[in-house]
MIGUDREN-850191 format. One record per residue (C-alpha): residue number from 1; residue in one letter; x, y, z. Coordinates in steps of 0.5 Angstrom, whole numbers. Last residue first. Layout:
BEGIN
+-----+---------+-------+-------+-------+
! num ! residuo !    xx !    yy !    zz !
+-----+---------+-------+-------+-------+
! NUM !       a !     X !     Y !     Z !
...
+-----+---------+-------+-------+-------+
END
This chain:
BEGIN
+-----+---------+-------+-------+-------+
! num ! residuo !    xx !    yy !    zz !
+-----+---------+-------+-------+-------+
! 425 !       x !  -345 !   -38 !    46 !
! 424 !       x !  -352 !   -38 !    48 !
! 423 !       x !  -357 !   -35 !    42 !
! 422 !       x !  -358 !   -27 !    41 !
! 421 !       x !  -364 !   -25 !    37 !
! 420 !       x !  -366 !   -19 !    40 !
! 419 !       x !  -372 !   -17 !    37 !
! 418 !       x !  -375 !    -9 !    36 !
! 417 !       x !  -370 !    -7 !    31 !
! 416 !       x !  -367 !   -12 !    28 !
! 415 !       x !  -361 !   -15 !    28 !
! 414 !       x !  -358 !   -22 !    23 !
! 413 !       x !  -360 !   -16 !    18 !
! 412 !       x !  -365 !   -20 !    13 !
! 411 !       x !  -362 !   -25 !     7 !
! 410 !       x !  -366 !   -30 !     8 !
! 409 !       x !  -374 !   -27 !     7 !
! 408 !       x !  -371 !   -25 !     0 !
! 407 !       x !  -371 !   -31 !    -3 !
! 406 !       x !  -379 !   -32 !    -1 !
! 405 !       x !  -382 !   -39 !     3 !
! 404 !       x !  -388 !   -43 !     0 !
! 403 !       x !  -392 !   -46 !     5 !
! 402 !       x !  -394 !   -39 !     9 !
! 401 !       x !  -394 !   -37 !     2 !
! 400 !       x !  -400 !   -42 !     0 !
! 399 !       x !  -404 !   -42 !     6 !
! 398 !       x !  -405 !   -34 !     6 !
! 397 !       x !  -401 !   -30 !     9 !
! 396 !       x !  -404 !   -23 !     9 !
! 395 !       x !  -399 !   -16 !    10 !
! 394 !       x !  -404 !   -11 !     8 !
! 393 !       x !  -403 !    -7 !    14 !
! 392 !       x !  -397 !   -10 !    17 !
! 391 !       x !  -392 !    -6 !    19 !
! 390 !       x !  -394 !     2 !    22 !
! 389 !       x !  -401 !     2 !    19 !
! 388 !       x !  -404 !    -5 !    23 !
! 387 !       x !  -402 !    -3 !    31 !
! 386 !       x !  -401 !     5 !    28 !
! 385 !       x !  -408 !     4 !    28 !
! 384 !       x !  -411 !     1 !    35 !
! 383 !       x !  -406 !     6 !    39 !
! 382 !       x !  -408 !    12 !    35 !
! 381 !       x !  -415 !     9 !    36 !
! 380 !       x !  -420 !    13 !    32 !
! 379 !       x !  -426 !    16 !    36 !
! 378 !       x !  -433 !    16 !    31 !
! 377 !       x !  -435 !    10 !    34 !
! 376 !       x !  -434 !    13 !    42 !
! 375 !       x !  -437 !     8 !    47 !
! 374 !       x !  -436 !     2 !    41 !
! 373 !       x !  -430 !     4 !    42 !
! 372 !       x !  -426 !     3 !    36 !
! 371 !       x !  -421 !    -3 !    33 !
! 370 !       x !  -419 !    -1 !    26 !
! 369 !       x !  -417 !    -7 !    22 !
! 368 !       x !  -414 !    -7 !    15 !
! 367 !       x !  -415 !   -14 !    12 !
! 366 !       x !  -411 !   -20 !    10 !
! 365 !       x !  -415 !   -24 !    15 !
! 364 !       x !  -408 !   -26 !    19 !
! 363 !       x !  -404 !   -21 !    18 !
! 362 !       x !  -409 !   -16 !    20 !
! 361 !       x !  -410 !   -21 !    25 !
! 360 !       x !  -404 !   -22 !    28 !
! 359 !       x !  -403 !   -13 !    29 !
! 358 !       x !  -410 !   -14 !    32 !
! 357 !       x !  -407 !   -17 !    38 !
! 356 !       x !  -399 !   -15 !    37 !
! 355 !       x !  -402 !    -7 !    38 !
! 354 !       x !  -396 !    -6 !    42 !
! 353 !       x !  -400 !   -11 !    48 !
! 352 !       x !  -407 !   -13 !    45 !
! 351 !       x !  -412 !    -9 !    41 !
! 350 !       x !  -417 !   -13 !    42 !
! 349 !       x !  -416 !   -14 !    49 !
! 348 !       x !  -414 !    -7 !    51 !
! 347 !       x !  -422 !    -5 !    48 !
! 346 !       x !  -424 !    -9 !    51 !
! 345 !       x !  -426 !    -6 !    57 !
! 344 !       x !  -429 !     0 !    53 !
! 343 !       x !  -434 !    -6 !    49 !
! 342 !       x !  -432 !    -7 !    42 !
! 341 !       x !  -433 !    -4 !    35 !
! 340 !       x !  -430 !    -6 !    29 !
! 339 !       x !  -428 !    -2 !    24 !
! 338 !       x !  -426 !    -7 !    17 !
! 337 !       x !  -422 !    -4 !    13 !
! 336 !       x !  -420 !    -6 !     5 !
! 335 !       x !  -420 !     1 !     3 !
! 334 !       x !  -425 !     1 !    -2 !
! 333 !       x !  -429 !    -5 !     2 !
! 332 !       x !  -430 !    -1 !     8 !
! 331 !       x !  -434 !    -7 !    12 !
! 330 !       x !  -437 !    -5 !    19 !
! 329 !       x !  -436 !   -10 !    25 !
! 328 !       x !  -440 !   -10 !    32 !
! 327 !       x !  -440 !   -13 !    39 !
! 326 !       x !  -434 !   -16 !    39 !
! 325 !       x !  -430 !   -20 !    45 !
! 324 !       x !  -424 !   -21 !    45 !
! 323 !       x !  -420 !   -27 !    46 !
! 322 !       x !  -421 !   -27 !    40 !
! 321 !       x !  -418 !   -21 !    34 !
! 320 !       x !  -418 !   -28 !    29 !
! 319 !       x !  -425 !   -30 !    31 !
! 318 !       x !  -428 !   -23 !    29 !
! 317 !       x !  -424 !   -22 !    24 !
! 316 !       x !  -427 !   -28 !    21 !
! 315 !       x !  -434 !   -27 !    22 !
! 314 !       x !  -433 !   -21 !    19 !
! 313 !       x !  -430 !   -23 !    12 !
! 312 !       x !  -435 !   -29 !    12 !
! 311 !       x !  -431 !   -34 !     9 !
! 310 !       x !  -430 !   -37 !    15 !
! 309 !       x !  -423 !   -41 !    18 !
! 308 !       x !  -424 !   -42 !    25 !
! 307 !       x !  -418 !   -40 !    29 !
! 306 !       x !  -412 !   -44 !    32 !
! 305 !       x !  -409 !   -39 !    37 !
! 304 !       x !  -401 !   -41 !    39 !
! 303 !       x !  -397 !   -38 !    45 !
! 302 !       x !  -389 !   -39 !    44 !
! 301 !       x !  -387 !   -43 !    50 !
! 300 !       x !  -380 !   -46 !    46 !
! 299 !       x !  -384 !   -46 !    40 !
! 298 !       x !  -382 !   -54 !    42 !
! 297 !       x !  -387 !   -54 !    46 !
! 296 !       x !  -392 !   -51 !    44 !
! 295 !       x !  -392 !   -55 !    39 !
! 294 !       x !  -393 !   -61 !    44 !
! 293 !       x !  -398 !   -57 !    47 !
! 292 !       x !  -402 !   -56 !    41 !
! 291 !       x !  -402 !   -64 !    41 !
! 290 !       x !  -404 !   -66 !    48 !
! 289 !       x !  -410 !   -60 !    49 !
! 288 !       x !  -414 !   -65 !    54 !
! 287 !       x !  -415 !   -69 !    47 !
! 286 !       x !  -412 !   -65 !    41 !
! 285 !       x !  -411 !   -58 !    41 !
! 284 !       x !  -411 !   -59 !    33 !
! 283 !       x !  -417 !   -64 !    32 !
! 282 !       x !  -421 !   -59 !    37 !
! 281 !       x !  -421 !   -53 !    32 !
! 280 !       x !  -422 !   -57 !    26 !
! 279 !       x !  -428 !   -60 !    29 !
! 278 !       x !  -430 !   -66 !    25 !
! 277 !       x !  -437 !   -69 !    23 !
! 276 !       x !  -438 !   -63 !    17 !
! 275 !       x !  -431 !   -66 !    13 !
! 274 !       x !  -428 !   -61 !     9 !
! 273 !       x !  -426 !   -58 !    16 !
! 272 !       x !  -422 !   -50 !    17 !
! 271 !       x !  -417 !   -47 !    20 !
! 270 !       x !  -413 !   -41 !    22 !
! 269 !       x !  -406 !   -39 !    25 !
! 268 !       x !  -405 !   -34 !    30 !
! 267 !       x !  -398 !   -35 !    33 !
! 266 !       x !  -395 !   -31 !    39 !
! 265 !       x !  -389 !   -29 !    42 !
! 264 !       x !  -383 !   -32 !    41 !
! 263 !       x !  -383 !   -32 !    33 !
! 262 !       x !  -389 !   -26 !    31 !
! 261 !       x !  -394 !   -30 !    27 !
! 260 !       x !  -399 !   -30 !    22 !
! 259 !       x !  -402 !   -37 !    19 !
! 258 !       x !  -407 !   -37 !    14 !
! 257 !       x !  -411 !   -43 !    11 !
! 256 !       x !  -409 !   -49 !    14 !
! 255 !       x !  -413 !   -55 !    12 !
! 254 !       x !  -417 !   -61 !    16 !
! 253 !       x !  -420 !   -66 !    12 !
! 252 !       x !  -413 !   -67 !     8 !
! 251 !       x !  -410 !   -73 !    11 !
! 250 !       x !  -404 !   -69 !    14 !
! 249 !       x !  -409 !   -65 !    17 !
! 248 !       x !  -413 !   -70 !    19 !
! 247 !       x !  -407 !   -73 !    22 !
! 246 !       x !  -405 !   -67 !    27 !
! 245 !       x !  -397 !   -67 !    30 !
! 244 !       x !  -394 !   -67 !    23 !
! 243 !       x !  -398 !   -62 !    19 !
! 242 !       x !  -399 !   -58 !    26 !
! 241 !       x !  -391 !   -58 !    26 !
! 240 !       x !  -391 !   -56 !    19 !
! 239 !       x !  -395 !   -50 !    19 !
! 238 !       x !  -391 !   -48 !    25 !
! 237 !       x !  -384 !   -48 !    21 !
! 236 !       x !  -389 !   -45 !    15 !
! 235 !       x !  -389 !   -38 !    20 !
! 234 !       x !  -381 !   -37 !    20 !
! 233 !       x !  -377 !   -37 !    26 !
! 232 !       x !  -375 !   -44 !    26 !
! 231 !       x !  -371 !   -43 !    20 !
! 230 !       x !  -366 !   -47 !    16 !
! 229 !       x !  -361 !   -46 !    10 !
! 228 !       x !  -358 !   -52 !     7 !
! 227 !       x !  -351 !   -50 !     5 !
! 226 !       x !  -348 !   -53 !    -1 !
! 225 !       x !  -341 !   -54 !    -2 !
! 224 !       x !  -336 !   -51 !    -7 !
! 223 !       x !  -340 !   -44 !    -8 !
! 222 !       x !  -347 !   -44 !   -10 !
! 221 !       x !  -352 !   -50 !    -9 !
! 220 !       x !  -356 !   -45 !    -3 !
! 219 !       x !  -362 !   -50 !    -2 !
! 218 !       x !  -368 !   -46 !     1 !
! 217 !       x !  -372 !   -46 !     8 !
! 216 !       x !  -372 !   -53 !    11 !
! 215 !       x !  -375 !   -52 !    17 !
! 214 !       x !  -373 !   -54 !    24 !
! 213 !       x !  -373 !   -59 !    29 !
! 212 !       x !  -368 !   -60 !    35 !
! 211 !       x !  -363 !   -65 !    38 !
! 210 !       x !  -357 !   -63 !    44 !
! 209 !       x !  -350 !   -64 !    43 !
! 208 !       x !  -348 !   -56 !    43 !
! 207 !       x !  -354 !   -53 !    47 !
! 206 !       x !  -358 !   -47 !    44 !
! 205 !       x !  -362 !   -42 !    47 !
! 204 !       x !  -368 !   -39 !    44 !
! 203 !       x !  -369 !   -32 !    47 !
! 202 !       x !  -372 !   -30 !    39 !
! 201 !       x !  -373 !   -36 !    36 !
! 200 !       x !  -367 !   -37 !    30 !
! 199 !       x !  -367 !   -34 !    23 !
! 198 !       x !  -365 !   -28 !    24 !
! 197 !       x !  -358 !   -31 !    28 !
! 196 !       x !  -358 !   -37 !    22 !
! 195 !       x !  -360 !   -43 !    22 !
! 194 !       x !  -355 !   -47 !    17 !
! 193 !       x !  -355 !   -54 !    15 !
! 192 !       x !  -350 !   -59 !    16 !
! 191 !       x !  -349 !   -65 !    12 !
! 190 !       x !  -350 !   -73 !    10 !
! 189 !       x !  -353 !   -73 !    18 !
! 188 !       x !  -356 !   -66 !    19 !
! 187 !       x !  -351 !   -63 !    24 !
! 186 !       x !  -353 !   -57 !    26 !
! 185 !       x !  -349 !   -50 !    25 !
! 184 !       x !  -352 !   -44 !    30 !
! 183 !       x !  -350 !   -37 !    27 !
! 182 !       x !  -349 !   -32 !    33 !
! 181 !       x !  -343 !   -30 !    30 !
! 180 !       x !  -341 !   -39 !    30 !
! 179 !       x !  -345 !   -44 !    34 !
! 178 !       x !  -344 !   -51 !    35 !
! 177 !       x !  -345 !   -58 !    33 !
! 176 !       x !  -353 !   -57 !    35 !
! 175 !       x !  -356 !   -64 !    33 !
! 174 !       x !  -362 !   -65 !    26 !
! 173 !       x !  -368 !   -67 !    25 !
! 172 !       x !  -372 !   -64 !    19 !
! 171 !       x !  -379 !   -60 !    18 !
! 170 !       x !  -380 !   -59 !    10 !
! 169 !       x !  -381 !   -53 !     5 !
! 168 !       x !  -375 !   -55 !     1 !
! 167 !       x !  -374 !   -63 !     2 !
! 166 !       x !  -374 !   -66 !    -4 !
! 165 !       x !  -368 !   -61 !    -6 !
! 164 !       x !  -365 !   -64 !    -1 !
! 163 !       x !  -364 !   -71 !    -3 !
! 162 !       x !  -362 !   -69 !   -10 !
! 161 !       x !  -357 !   -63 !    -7 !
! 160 !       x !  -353 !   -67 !    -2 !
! 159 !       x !  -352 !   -73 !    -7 !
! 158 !       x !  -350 !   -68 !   -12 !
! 157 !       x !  -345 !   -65 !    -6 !
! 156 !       x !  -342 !   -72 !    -4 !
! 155 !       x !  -342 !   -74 !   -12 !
! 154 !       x !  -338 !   -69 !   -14 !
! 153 !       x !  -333 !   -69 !    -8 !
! 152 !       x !  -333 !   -77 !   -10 !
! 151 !       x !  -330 !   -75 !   -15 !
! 150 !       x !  -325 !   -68 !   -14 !
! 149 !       x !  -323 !   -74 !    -8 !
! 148 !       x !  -322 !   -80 !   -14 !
! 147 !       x !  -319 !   -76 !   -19 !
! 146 !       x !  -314 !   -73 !   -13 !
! 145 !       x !  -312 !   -80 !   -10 !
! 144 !       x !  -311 !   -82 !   -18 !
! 143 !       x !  -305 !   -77 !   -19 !
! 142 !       x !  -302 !   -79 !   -13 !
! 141 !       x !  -302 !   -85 !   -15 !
! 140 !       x !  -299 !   -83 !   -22 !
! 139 !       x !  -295 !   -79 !   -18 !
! 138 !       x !  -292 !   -85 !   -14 !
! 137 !       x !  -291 !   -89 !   -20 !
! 136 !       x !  -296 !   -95 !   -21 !
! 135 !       x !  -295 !  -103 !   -21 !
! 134 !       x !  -302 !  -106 !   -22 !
! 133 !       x !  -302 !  -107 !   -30 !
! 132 !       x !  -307 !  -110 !   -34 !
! 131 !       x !  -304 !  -110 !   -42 !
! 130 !       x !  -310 !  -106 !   -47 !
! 129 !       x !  -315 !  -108 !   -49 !
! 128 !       x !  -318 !  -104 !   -55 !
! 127 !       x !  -326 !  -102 !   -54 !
! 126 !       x !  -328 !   -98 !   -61 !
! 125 !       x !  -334 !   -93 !   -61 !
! 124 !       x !  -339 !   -91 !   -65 !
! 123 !       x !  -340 !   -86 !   -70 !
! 122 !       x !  -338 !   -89 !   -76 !
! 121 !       x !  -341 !   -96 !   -75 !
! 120 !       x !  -338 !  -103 !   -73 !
! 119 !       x !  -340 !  -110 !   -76 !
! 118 !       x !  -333 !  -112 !   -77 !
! 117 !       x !  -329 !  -111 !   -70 !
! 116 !       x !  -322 !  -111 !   -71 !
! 115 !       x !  -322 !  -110 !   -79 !
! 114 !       x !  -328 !  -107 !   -79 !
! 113 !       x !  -324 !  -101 !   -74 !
! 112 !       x !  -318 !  -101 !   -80 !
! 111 !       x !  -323 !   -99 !   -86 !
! 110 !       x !  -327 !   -95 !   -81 !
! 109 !       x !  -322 !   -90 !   -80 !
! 108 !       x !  -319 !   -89 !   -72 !
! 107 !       x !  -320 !   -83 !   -68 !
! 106 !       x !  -316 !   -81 !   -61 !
! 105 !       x !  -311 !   -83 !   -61 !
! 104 !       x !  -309 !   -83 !   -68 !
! 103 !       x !  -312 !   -75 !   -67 !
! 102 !       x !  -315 !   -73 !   -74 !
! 101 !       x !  -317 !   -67 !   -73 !
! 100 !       x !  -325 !   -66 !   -74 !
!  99 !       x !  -329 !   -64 !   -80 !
!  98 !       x !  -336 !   -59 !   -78 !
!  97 !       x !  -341 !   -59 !   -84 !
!  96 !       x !  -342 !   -51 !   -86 !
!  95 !       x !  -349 !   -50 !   -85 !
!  94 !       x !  -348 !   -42 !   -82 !
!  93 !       x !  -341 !   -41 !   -85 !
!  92 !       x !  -336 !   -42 !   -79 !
!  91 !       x !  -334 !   -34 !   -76 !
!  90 !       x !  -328 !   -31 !   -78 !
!  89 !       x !  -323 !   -30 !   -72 !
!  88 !       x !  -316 !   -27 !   -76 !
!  87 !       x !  -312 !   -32 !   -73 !
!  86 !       x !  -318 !   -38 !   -72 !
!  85 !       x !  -319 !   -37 !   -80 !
!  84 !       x !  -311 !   -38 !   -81 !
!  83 !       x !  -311 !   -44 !   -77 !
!  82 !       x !  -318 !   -46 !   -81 !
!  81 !       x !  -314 !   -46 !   -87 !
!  80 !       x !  -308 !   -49 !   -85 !
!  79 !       x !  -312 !   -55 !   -83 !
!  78 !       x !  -317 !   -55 !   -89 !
!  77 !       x !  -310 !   -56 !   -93 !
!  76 !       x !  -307 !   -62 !   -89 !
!  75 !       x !  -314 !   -64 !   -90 !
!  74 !       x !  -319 !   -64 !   -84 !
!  73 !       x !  -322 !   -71 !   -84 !
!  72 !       x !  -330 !   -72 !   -85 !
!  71 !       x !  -329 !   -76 !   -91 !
!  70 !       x !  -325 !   -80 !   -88 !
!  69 !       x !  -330 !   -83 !   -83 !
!  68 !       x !  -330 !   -84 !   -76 !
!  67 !       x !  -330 !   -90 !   -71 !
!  66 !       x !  -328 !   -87 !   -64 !
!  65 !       x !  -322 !   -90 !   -60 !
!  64 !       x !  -323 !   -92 !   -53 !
!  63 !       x !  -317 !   -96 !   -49 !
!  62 !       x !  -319 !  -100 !   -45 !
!  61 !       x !  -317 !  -104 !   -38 !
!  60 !       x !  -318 !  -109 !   -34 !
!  59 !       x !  -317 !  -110 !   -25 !
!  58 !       x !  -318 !  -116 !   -22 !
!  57 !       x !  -320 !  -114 !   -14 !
!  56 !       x !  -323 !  -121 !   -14 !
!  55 !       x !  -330 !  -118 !   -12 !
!  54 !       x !  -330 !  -112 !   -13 !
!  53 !       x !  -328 !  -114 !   -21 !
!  52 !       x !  -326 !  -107 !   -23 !
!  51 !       x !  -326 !  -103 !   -30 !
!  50 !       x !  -322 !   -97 !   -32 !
!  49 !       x !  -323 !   -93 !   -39 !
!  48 !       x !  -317 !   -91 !   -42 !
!  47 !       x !  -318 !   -85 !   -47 !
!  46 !       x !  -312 !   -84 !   -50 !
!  45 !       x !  -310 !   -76 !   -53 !
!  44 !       x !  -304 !   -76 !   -46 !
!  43 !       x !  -301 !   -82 !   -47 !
!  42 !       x !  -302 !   -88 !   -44 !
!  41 !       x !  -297 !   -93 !   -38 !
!  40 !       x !  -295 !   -88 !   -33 !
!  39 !       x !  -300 !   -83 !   -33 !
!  38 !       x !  -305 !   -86 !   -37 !
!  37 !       x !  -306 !   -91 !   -32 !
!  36 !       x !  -306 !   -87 !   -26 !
!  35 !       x !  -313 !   -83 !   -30 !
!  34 !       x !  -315 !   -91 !   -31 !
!  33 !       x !  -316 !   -92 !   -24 !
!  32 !       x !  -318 !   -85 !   -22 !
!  31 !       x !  -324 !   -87 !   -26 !
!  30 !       x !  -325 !   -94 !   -23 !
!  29 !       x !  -325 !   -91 !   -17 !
!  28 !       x !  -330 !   -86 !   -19 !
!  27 !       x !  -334 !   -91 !   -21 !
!  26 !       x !  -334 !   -96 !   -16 !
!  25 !       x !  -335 !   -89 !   -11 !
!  24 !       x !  -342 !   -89 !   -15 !
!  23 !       x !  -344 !   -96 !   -15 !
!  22 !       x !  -343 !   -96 !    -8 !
!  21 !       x !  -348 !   -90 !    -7 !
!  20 !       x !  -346 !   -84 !    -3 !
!  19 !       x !  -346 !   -82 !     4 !
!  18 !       x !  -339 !   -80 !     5 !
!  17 !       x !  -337 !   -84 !    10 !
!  16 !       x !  -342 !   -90 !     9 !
!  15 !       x !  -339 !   -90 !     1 !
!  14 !       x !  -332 !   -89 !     3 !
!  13 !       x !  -333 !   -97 !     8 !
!  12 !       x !  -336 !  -100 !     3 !
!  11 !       x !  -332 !   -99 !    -3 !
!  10 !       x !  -325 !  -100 !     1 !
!   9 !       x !  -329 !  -107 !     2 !
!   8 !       x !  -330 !  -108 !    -4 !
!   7 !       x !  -323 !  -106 !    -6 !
!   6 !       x !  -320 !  -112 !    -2 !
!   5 !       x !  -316 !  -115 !    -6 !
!   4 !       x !  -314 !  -108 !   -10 !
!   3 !       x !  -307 !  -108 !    -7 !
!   2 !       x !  -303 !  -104 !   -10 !
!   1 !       x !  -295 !  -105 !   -12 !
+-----+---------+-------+-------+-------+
END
């Protein structure tokens, strides 16, 4: 014998372990009701349909019979025949109106549905009471436990994937659970998402138990539960730490343009103002620099140059090689080159340690730079060239892509050349 006195409160309690809607779990209940039903008290063709009062525990069920016509019945005749067109597998007739099998279980004829209910149609359904029971076998309940767990799986996942499918391209707040082949898992609440090694600051530690922020990459639905997959390495992870921290830019009187960064080294990104009286610059450092050193912070150190956006492509090159200081820059627009020549004691400086200076401005502005002398103009720095040639030349994030993430940068080597992704075990 079951006891659905307490169903409501059965329902609240599933609905907050699983983070799905009463109605839903109802539902479900609901479903594994009538599945247990059918299997003591039914017959396999039925449809029975189960429906719970939460508040009484009063449990009703139907039967579903849909009203057909006559006219739309196989023959015993059409029957062999179509059993004999199954064997040879010829293909319907194109137009051909389709009949069904008559199942008494199943169907029932509109004379006899009219005589239950007289204003039914063909092609509705006909709702037939059946005797409550409560009293089920130990397989039917089993049988009914499995239809609510594969149901309410179901939902869970739906649930997971509607609610993190808004937030593709988003910063979530999640804790550290533990840590798996350099793989960090992170308890976000309903689920857990995934920051894979590649994915992670380079020299980022992490400690179970401790509370972090990351962007949501992409959703993977495949497989029987879906993965949230997470970066703190990407550049729109940035993008959306200024978006949160600075509301001019949330506002839109601030906008991002581009944003190029080496994750635990430096970041470069570019901003410009729609509004004349604002300082895009100074809305991102914030007072005494409160809002970029809050970023900064939770870049683990990272440092972080915010540039004034300009249309002019050398006064943007310019900008976007600072702190150094540029004397002269030549355009070659064939090539999309930019050469600019500083002082021989800056020459260091623009170029930057391994060419990281230069490097994150020719990502930056989408251009090929050619930092040289202005001591020796025609000398082509090696140093200054393979800094832009050897990874970056017309690699330019833009502030679309910097916001919009592609498949293929979630699937690099967890180990790559020249950074040590390893995290605390």
């Amino acid at each position: 014998m079951m006891d659905f006195k307490n169903i409501n409160l059965f329902i609240k309690q599933i609905s907050e372990e699983k983070g799905v809607p009463e109605d839903q779990v109802l539902e479900a209940t609901e479903a594994a009701l009538a599945s247990a039903y059918k299997k003591d008290y039914g017959k396999k063709p039925q449809i029975i349909k189960a429906q719970i009062d939460p508040n009484t525990g009063q449990i009703k069920f139907w039967q579903i019979k849909l009203v057909v016509d006559p006219n739309s019945i196989l023959s015993e005749e059409e029957l062999a025949q179509e059993a004999e067109a199954e064997s040879l597998s010829v293909p319907e007739e194109e137009g051909q109106i389709k009949k069904i099998r008559f199942n008494p279980e199943k169907h029932i004829l509109l004379e006899e549905a009219q005589k239950i209910q007289p204003d039914i149609q063909i092609g509705q359904e006909l709702i037939i009471p059946l005797e409550p029971q409560v009293d089920f076998s130990r397989i039917a309940i089993q049988t009914a436990k499995q239809v609510i767990l594969q149901k309410l799986h179901e939902l869970q996942k739906q649930t997971i994937i509607n609610e993190f499918q808004n937030k593709e391209g988003e910063i979530v707040s999640g804790v550290v659970q533990r840590i798996e082949n350099k793989n960090v898992i992170v308890d976000l609440g309903k689920t857990y998402g995934v920051l894979p090694a590649s994915e992670s600051i380079p020299g980022e530690h992490f400690k179970i138990g401790e509370r972090k922020k990351f962007y949501v990459n992409r959703l993977e639905t495949r497989g029987e539960h879906p993965t949230i997959l997470l970066s703190r390495a990407a550049p729109q992870f940035v993008v959306k730490l200024f978006e949160n921290e600075v509301p001019e830019i949330a506002e839109g009187i601030v906008e991002i343009k581009a944003v190029a960064r080496e994750a635990g080294s430096r970041t470069k990104i570019a901003v410009m103002s729609h509004d004349e009286n604002i300082d895009p610059v100074g809305s991102c450092v914030g007072q005494k620099g409160v809002r970029v050193t809050t970023i900064i912070d939770e870049l683990n150190g990272e440092k972080v140059d915010i540039i004034p956006y300009s249309e002019e492509i050398n006064q943007f090159v310019a900008e976007a090689l600072g702190p150094a200081k540029i004397k002269e820059v030549e355009v070659v627009p064939e090539n999309r080159e930019i050469r600019v020549f500083v002082a021989p004691d800056q020459v260091s400086l623009a170029i930057g340690r391994r060419g990281q200076n230069v490097r994150l401005a020719a990502r930056l502005t989408g251009w090929k730079i050619d930092v040289r002398s202005s001591l020796a103009p025609d000398e082509v720095l090696e140093e200054s060239d393979a800094g832009v040639l050897e990874s970056d030349a017309g690699v330019a994030v833009d502030a679309e892509e910097s916001r919009q993430p592609k498949p293929e940068d979630y699937h690099k080597d967890e180990e790559k050349d020249d950074q040590d992704y390893t995290n605390n075990e």
